[in-house]
C-alpha positions in Angstrom: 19.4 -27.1 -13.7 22.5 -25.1 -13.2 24.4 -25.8 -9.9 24.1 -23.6 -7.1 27.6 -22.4 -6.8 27.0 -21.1 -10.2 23.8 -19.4 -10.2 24.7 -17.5 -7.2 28.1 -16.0 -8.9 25.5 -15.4 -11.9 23.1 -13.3 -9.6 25.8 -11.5 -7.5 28.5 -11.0 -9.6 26.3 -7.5 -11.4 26.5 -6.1 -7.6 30.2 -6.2 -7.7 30.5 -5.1 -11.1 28.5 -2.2 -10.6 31.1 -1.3 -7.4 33.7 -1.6 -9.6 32.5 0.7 -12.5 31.4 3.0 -9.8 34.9 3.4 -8.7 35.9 3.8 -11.7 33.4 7.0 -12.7 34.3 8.4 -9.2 37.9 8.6 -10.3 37.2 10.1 -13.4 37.2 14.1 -13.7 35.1 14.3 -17.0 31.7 12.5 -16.0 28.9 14.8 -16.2 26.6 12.1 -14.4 27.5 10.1 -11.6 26.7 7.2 -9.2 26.3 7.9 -5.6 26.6 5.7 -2.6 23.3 5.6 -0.3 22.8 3.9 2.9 19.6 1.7 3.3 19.1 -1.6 5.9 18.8 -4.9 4.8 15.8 -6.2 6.4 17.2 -9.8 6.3 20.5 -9.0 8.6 19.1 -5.9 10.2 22.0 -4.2 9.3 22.9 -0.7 7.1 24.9 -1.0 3.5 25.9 1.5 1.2 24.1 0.7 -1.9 24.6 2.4 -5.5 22.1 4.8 -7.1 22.1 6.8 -9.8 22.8 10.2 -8.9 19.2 12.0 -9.4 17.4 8.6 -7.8 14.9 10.6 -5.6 13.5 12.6 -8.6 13.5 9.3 -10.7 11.9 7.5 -8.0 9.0 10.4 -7.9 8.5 10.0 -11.3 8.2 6.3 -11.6 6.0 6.2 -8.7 3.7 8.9 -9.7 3.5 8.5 -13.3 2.9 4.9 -13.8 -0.1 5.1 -11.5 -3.0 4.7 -12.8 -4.8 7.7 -12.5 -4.3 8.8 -16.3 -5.9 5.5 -17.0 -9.2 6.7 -15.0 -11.4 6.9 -17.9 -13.8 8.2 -16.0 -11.9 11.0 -14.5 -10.8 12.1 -17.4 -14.1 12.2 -19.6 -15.8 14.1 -16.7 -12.8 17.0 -16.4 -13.0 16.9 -20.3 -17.0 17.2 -20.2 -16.7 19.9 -17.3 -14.2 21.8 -19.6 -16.3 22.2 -22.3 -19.3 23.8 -20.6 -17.2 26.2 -18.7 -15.5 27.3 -21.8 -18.9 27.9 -23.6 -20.3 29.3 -20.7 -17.9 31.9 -20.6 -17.8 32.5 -24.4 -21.9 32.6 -24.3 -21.6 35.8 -21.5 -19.1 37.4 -24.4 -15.9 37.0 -22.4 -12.5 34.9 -23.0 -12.2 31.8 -21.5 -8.8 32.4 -19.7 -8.0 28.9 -18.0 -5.5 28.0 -15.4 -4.5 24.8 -14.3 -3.0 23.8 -11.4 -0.2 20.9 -11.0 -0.7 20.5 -14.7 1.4 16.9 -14.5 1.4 15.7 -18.4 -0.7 19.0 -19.5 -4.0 16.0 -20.3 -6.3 19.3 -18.9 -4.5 21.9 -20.5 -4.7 20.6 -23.4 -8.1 19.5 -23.4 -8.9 23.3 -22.5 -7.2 24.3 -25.6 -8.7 21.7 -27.8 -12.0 23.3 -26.2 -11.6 26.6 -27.7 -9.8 28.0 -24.2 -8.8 32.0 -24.7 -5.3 31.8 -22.9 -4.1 28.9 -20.8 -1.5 29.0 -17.6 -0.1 25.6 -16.5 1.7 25.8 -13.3 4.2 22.5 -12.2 6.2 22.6 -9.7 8.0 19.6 -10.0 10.2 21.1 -12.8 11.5 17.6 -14.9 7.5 16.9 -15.2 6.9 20.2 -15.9 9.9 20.2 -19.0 7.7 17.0 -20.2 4.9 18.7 -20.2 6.5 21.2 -22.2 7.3 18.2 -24.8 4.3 16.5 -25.1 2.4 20.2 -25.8 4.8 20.2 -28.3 4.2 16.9 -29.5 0.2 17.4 -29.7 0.3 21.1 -31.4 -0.8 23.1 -28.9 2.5 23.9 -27.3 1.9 27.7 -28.4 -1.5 27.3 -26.9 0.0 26.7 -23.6 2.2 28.7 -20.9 3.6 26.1 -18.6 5.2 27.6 -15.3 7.6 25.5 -13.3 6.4 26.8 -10.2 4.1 26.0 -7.4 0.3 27.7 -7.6 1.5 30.2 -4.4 4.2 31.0 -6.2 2.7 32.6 -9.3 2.4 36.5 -10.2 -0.2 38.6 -11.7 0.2 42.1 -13.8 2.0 42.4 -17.0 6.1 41.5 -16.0 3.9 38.3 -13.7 3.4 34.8 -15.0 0.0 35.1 -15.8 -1.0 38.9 -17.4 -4.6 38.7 -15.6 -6.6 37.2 -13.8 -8.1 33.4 -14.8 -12.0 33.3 -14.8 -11.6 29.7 -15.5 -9.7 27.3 -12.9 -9.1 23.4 -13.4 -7.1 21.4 -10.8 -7.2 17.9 -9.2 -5.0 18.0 -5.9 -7.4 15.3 -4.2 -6.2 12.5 -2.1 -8.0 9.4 -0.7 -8.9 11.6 2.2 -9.9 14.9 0.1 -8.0 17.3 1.4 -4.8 15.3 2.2 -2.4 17.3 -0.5 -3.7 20.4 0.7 -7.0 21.5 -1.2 -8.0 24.0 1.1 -4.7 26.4 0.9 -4.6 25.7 -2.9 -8.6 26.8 -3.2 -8.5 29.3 -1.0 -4.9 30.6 -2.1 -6.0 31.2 -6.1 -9.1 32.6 -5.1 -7.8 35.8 -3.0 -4.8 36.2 -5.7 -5.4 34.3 -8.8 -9.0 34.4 -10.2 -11.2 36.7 -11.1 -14.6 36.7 -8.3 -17.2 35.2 -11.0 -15.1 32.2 -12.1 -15.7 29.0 -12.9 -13.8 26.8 -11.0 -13.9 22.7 -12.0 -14.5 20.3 -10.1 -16.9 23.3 -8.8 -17.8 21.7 -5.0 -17.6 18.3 -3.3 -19.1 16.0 -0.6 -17.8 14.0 1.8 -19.4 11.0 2.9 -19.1 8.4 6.1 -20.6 5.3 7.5 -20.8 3.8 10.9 -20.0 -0.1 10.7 -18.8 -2.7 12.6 -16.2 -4.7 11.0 -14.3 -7.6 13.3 -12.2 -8.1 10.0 -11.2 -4.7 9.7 -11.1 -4.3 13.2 -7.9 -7.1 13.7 -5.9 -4.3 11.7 -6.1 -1.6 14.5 -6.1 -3.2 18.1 -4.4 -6.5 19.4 -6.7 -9.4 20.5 -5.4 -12.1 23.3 -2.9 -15.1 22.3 -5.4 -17.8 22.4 -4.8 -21.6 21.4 -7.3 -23.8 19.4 -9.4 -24.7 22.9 -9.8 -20.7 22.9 -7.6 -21.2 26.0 -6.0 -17.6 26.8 -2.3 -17.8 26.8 -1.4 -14.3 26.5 -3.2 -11.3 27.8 -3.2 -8.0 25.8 -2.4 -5.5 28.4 -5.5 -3.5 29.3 -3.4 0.0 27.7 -3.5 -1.1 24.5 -7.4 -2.7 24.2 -8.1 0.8 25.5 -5.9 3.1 23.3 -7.1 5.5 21.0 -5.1 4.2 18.2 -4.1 6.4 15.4 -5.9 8.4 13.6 -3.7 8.4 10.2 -5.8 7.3 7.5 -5.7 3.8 6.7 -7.0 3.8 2.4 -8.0 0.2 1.4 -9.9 -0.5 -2.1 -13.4 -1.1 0.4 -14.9 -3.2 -2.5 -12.7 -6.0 -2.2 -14.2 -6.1 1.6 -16.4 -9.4 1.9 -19.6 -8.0 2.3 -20.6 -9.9 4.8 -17.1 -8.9 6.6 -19.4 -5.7 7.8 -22.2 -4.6 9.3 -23.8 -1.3 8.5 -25.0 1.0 11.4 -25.5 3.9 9.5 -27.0 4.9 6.5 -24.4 6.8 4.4 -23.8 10.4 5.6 -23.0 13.2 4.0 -20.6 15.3 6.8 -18.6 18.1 4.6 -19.2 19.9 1.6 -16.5 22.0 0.0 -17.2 25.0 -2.2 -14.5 24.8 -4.5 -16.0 27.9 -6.1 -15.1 30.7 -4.1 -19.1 31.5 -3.2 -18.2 31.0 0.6 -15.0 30.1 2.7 -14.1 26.7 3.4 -12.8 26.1 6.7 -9.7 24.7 7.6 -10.8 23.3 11.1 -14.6 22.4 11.9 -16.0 19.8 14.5 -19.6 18.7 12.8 -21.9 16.8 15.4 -24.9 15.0 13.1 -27.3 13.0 14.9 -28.5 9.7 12.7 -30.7 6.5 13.5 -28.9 3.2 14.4 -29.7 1.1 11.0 -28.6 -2.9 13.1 -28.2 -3.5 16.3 -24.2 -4.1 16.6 -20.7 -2.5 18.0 -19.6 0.5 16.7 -16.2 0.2 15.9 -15.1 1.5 12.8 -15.9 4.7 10.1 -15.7 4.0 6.0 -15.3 7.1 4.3 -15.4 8.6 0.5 -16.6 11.6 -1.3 -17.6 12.9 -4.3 -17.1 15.6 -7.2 -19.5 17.8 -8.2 -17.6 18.7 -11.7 -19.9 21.1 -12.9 -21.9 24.4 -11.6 -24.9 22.9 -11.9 -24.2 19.5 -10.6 -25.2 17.5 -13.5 -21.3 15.7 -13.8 -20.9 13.8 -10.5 -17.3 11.8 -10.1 -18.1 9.4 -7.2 -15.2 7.5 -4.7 -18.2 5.6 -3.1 -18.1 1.4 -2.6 -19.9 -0.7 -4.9 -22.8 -0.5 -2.1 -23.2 3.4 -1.8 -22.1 4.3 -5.6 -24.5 5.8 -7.7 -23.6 3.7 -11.1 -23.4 0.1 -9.8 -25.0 -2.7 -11.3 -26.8 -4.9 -8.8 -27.9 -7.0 -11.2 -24.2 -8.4 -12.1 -22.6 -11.3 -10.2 -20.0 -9.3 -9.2 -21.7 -5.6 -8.6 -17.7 -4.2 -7.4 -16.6 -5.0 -10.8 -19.5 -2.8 -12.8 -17.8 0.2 -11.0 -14.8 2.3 -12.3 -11.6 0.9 -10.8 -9.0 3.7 -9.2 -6.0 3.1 -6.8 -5.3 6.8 -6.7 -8.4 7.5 -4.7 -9.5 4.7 -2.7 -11.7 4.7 0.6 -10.9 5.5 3.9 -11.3 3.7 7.1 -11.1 5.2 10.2 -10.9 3.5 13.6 -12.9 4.9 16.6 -11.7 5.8 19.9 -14.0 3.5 21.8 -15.9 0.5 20.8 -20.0 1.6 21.4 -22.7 -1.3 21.6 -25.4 0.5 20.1 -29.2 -0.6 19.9 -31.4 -0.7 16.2 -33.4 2.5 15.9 -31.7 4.6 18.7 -30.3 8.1 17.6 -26.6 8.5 18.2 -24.8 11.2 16.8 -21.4 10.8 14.6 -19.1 13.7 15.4 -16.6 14.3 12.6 -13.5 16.5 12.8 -11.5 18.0 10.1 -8.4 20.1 10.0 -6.5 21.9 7.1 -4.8 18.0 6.1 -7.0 15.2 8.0 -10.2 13.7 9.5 -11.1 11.8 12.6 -14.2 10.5 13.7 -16.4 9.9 17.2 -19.7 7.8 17.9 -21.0 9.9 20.6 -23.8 7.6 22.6 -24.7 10.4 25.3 -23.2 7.7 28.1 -19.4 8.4 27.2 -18.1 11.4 28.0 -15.4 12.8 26.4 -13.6 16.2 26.8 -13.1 16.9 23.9 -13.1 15.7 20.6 -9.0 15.9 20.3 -7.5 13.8 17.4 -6.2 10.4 18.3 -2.9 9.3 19.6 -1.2 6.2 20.0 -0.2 6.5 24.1 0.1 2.1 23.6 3.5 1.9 21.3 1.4 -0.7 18.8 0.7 1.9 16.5 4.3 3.7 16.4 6.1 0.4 16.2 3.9 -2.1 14.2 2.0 -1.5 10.5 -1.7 -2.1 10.2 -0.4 -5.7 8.5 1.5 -6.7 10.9 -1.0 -5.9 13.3 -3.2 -7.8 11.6 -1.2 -11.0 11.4 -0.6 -11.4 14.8 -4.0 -11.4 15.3 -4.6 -14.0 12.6 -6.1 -16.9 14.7 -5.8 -19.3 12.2 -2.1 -18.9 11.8 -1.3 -18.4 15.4 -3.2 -21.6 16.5 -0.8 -23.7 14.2 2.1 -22.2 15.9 0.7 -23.0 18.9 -0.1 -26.1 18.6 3.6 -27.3 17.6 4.7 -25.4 20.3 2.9 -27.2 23.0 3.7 -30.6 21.1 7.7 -30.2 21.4 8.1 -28.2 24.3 9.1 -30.6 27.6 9.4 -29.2 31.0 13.3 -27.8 30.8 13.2 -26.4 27.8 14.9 -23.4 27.1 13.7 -21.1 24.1 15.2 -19.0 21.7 12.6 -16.9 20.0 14.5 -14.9 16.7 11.4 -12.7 16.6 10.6 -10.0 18.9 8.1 -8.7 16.6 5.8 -11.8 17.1 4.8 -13.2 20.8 5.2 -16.7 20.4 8.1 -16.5 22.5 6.3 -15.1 25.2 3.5 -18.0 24.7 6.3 -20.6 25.3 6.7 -19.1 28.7 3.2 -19.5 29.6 3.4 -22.7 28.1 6.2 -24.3 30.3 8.9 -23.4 28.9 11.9 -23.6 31.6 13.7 -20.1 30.4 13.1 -18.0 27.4 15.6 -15.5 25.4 13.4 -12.9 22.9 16.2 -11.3 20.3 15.0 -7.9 19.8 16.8 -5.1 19.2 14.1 -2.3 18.1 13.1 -0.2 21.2 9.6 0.3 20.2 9.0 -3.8 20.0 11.0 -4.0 23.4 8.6 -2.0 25.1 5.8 -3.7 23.5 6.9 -7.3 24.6 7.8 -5.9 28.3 4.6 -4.5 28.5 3.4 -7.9 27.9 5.4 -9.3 30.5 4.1 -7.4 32.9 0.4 -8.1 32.3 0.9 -11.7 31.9 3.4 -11.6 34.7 6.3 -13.8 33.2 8.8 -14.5 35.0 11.2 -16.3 33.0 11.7 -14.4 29.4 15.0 -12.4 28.8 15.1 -9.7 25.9 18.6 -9.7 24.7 19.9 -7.9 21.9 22.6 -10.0 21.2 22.9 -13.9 21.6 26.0 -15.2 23.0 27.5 -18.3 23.1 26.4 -19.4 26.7 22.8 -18.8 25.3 23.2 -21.1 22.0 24.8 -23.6 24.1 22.2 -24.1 26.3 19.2 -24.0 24.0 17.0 -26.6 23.2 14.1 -24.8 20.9 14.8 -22.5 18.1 11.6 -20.7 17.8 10.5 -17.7 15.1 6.9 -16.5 13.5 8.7 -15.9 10.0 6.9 -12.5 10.0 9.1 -9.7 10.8 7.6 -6.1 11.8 10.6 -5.0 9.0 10.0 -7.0 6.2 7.6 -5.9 3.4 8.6 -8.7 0.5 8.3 -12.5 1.4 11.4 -13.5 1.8 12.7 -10.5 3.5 11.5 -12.9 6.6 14.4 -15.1 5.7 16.3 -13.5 9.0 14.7 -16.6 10.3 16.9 -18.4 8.2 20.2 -16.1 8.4 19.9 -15.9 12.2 20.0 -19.9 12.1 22.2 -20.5 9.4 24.7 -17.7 11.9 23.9 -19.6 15.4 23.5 -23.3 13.9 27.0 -24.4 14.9 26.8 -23.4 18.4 23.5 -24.6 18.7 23.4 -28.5 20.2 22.3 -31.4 17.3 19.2 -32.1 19.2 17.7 -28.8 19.1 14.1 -28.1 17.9 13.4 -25.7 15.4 10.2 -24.1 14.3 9.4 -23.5 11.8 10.5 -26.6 9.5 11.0 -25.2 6.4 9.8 -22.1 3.8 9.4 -23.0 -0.1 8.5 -19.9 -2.4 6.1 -20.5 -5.0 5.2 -18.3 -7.9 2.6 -18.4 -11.1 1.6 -16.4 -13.9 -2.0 -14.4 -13.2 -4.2 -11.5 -15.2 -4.9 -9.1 -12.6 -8.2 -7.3 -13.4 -6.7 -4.0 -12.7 -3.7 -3.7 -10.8 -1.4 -3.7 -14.2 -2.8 -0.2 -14.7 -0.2 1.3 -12.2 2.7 0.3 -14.3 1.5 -0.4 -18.1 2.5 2.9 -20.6 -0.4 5.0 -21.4 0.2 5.4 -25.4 -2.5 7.7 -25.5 -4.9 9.2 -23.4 -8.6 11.0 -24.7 -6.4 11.4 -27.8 -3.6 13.1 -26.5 -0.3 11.5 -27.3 1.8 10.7 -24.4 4.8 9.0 -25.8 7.0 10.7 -24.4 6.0 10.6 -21.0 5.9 6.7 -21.2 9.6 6.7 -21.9 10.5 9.3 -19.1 8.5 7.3 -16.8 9.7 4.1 -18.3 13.3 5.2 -17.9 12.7 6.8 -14.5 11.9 3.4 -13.3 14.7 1.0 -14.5 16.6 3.4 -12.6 14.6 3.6 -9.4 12.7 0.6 -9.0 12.5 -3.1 -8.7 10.6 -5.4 -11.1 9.1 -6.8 -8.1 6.8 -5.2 -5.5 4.6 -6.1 -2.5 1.1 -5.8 -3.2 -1.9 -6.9 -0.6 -3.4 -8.9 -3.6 -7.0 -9.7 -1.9 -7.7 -5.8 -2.5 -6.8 -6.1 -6.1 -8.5 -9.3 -7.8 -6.5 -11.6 -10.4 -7.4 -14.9 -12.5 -5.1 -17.8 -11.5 -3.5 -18.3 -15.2 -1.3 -20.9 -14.6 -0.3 -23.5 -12.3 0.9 -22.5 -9.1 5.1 -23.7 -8.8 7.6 -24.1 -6.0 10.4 -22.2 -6.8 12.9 -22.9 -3.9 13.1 -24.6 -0.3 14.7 -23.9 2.4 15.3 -26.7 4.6 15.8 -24.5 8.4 17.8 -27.8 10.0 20.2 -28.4 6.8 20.6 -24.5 6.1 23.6 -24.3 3.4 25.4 -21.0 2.7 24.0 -20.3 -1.0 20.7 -22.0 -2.0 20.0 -21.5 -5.3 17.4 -22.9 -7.9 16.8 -22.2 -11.7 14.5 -23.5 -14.3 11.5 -23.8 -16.8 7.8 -24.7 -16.5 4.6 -24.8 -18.6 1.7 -22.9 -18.1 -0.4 -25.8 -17.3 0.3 -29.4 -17.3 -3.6 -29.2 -19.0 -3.6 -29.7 -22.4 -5.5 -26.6 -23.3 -4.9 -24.9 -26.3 -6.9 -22.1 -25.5 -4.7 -18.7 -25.1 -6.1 -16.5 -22.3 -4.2 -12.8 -21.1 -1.4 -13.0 -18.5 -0.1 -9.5 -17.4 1.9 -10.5 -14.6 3.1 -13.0 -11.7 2.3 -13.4 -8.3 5.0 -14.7 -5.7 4.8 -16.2 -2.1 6.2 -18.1 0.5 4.7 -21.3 2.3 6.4 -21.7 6.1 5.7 -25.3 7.2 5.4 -26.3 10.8 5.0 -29.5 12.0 4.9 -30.9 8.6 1.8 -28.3 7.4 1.4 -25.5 5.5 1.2 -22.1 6.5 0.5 -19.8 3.3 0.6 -16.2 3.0 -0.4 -16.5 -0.4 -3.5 -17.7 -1.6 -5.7 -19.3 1.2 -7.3 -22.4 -0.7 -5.1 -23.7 -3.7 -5.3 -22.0 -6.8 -7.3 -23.4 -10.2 -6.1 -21.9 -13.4 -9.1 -20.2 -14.8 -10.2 -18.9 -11.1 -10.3 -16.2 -9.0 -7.9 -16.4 -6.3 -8.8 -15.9 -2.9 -5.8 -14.4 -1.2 -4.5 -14.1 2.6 -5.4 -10.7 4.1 -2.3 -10.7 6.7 0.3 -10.5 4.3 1.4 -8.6 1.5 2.4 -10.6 -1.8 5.3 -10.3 -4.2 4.6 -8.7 -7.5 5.8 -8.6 -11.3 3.5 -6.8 -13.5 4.7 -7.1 -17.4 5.0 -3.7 -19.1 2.1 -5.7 -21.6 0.0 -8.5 -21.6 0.8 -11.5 -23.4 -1.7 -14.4 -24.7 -0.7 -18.0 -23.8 -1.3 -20.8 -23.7 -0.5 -24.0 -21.6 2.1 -25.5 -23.5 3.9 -22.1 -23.0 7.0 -21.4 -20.6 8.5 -19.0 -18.1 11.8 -19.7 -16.5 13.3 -18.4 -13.2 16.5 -17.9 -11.6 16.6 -17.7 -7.6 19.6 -17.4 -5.0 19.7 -16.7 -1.5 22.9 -16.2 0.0 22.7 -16.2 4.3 26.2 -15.3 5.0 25.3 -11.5 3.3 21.3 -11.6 3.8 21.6 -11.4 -0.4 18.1 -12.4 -2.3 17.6 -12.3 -6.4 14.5 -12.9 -8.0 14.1 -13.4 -11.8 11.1 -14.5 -13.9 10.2 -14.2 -17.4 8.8 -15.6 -20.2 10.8 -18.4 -22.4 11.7 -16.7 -25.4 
């Protein structure tokens, strides 16, 4: 164990390095390639840095994040464009024409070049993205066919027609996937209806040929918690804060909200509906598609319950005659699930790429078993929205949501969700009313949260919120108003006056900013700043945080990162080392990932990394070392393909996780917190081990900068 002086000058020192060399190429006339500064705000001070990036960052950062996803890995997708292909080609072959094929957004080229390896006439790719579309060029080359193959760096709308145009004629043959979790959200419509009027000839095929949207009205408490604020209410269900009455009532927002639906507990819902079918898109030309409709369907209540929510998916018909069907459906509404299997989500194909879609309603409806209500769908050129329409409620018009609260401008849908997350709040709650006395005076570091507020109601004497966001200022003096408080302060700044006269040193270590775990260390770097101003007795909450980390085999989520080597036979090398490249330049090897939508195997014990003590807060905390798999003697080897990383507050002496909600078992699933977004490293391959194997780790937190480094990896 190296000391912690030293580990933080091992961690930090690259960051000043890297300034220095920077300098360096900035003075120099001859580089072709530099490094630029960029501004971005740490989330742990609150405050804006210039950071260093390589100079073409944004286009690296497009291609790590769209080409590692795992969309080439959808098997399924790609044997049913392939399939699709083949009878469009021999249709048009059978009639005695050429089978002149364009693809649209061509990506890698995977459907170009399965056209050519389908006997396709003539082929036009078009790619605007132009250092994806000079890979393209590359890996045609690579696979034979780059004489096969026209690849135009140029958007769809952009392309010409006649003998000086990009493509000589017409294309009787059109292949394209420019489909979103919501369908149309990457514009669908104008592409469709674009190549149509000036790109294809009238009696083309066109694949995927049409496709269906579907939708179900449930009620969903769960879900529910991620869309509209409850009441502050302690473990007697006493009320301690009221939500005002504008934000139970608002709208909300209608921007899609895509979650993998079959991780959902099932019995997390209640179905109202039988699964609709609301759209249907002729993809083929054969009539228009309209780029705003209002549909009004009436259906038969299916339970007796509150209609609150709206899943959505579609499908693909891939072929003219509707025999290749790509579904987006949940395990409960898809057409190839196993219900036989313990685990029927698992026997359907996995995608992140297109997920489902929930959509929040307006207004909450009770609504009675066997009673007709009618589901009123809207859709313009880029988006849906949804309304349960009872006959009792009268609206105006079916107008597309807006937020009129400030909620859903100034908090996500999982921060939203945490602060109504009873279980945590309660704990909170209950320390607070245990070391609050009748003077007390409160300073709460989180303006983002409402436990400040709670002390007030609680009996706290005074009580000082630090917020400086606008948004969450308007939120918390909303809140003030309703529950009529008359002795909180929201300052922006906390002066020495203040710190002298506090006695409680309050924060939910969940910030509306942070997205990794311990990017809610301001809790700690706000202290560690005010501690010696603060008087010896004061009370701080929470106690401590520890981070704790283990090696896992995700079931899927590995296949937005992992190379794809080859793909239906097509060799894409080269695409794997742009991609690979792209991202050691643009992103981190850790990520936040809400881990209960994406299931993982608990392969090896779970270990506290480092602890932060929030009473004996040191400049630099730092920690290093090594640990087995499993202190089991098991020399079984099983598949890791990645870590998983939390933190662990503690209040009053107990745990509050926002990893995995009951303590993991190595050889188990894990059952992970739904509030919180986890820390992610997914290896770039999976590795068999063992117990008696190692992984090391290197940790440093400095709170004088708002610095954090994170570093794990197998023992070599």
């Amino acid at each position: 164990m190296c000391t912690g002086y030293m580990l933080i000058k091992y961690l930090f020192k690259v960051r000043i390095s890297v300034v220095v060399s920077i300098f360096k190429r900035l003075e120099s006339s001859t580089a072709s390639k530099m490094q630029v500064f960029t501004q971005k705000r740490n989330p742990i001070t609150g405050g804006t840095e210039w950071d260093v990036q390589h100079e073409d960052y944004d286009y690296h950062q497009e291609i790590a994040r769209s080409a590692f996803a795992d969309m080439l890995h959808d098997t399924e997708r790609n044997k049913k464009y392939q399939r699709a292909l083949q009878l469009a080609i021999e249709k048009m072959h059978n009639l005695g024409k050429k089978a002149n094929v364009l693809d649209i957004g061509t990506g890698t080229g995977l459907l170009s070049i399965m056209a050519a390896r389908a006997g396709a006439d003539s082929i036009v790719a078009c790619e605007a993205f132009k250092p994806m579309a000079e890979c393209c060029i590359k890996i045609l080359e690579c696979n034979g066919v780059k004489h096969k193959i026209k690849v135009i760096p140029k958007r769809s709308t952009e392309l010409t027609v006649g003998e000086d145009g990009d493509m000589k004629e017409k294309a009787n043959i059109l292949v394209t996937e420019v489909f979103d979790t919501e369908l149309i959200g990457e514009g669908a419509i104008s592409t469709f209806t674009h190549a149509h009027k000036f790109l294809l000839e009238e009696d083309c095929i066109v694949i995927p040929d049409s496709a269906v949207i579907y939708a179900q009205v449930v009620e969903c408490p769960t879900l529910q918690k991620w869309n509209r604020l409850n009441d502050l209410a302690d473990e007697d269900l006493q009320i301690i804060l009221r939500t005002p009455l504008k934000m139970k009532d608002c709208a909300g927002s209608a921007a899609v909200h895509d979650l993998q639906l079959s991780q959902l507990p099932r019995l997390a819902f209640k179905e109202l509906s039988d699964q609709i079918p609301i759209f249907y898109y002729d993809w083929s030309g054969r009539s228009p598609i309209d780029r705003n409709r209002t549909v009004k369907q009436q259906f038969v209540v299916t339970n007796t319950g509150i209609a609150q929510i709206v899943f959505m998916w579609w499908e693909l018909n891939m072929d003219t005659e509707g025999k290749i069907c790509l579904s987006c459906a949940p395990w409960w509404a898809h057409p190839d699930v196993n219900l036989s299997c313990e685990r029927p989500q698992d026997s359907i194909p996995w995608r992140d790429h297109w997920m489902q879609a929930v959509y929040y309603l307006p207004k909450d409806i009770t609504v009675q078993k066997g009673s007709e209500l009618s589901l009123v769908s809207c859709q313009d050129e880029y988006s849906l929205w949804f309304y349960v329409d009872d006959g009792k409620t009268v609206y105006k018009n079916y107008k597309r949501p807006i937020c009129e609260c400030g909620i859903h401008m100034a908090l996500s849908r999982t921060h939203v969700s945490y602060l109504n997350d009873g279980r945590r709040s309660k704990r909170f709650l209950a320390q607070l009313r245990e070391d609050l006395h009748k003077d007390a005076v409160v300073l709460d570091l989180n303006g983002s949260s409402f436990i400040g507020l709670a002390s007030s109601r609680m009996g706290a004497k005074t009580v000082y919120v630090l917020e400086n966001s606008n948004l969450n200022i308007s939120i918390l003096n909303d809140y003030i108003k309703e529950n009529d408080l008359q002795n909180v302060q929201i300052i922006s700044e906390v002066t020495d006056d203040i710190l002298n006269s506090v006695t409680n040193v309050i924060g939910d270590p969940n910030f509306s900013s942070a997205i990794l775990p311990w990017e809610n260390l301001k809790i700690a770097y706000l202290l560690y700043k005010y501690r010696s101003k603060l008087r010896d007795s004061v009370v701080i909450m929470p106690d401590c945080c520890e981070f704790w980390a283990m090696p896992v085999e995700f079931q899927d989520l590995h296949k937005i990162r992992i190379p794809l080597n080859k793909c239906e036979g097509i060799d894409m090398t080269i695409f794997d080392n742009l991609v690979e490249s792209s991202r050691i330049i643009s992103d981190a090897d850790i990520e936040a990932q809400p881990l209960w939508e994406y299931p993982c195997i608990c392969r090896g014990e779970a270990r506290k990394i480092i602890e932060l003590n929030m009473s004996d807060l040191k400049p630099t905390i730092a920690s290093d070392g090594t640990y087995k798999v499993s202190d089991n003697e098991d020399n079984d080897a099983n598949p890791v393909n990645g870590f998983a990383i939390w933190s662990v507050w503690r209040v009053g002496g107990k745990p509050i996780s926002s990893g995995p909600i009951d303590w993991p078992n190595v050889g188990q699933r894990v059952v992970w917190d739904m509030h919180t977004r986890q820390a992610v490293k997914i290896l770039k391959k999976s590795s068999s081990i063992n117990s008696a194997d190692k992984w090391n780790y290197q940790v440093a937190c400095d709170l004088k900068t708002g610095e954090f480094s994170l570093n794990i990896n197998w023992e070599q």
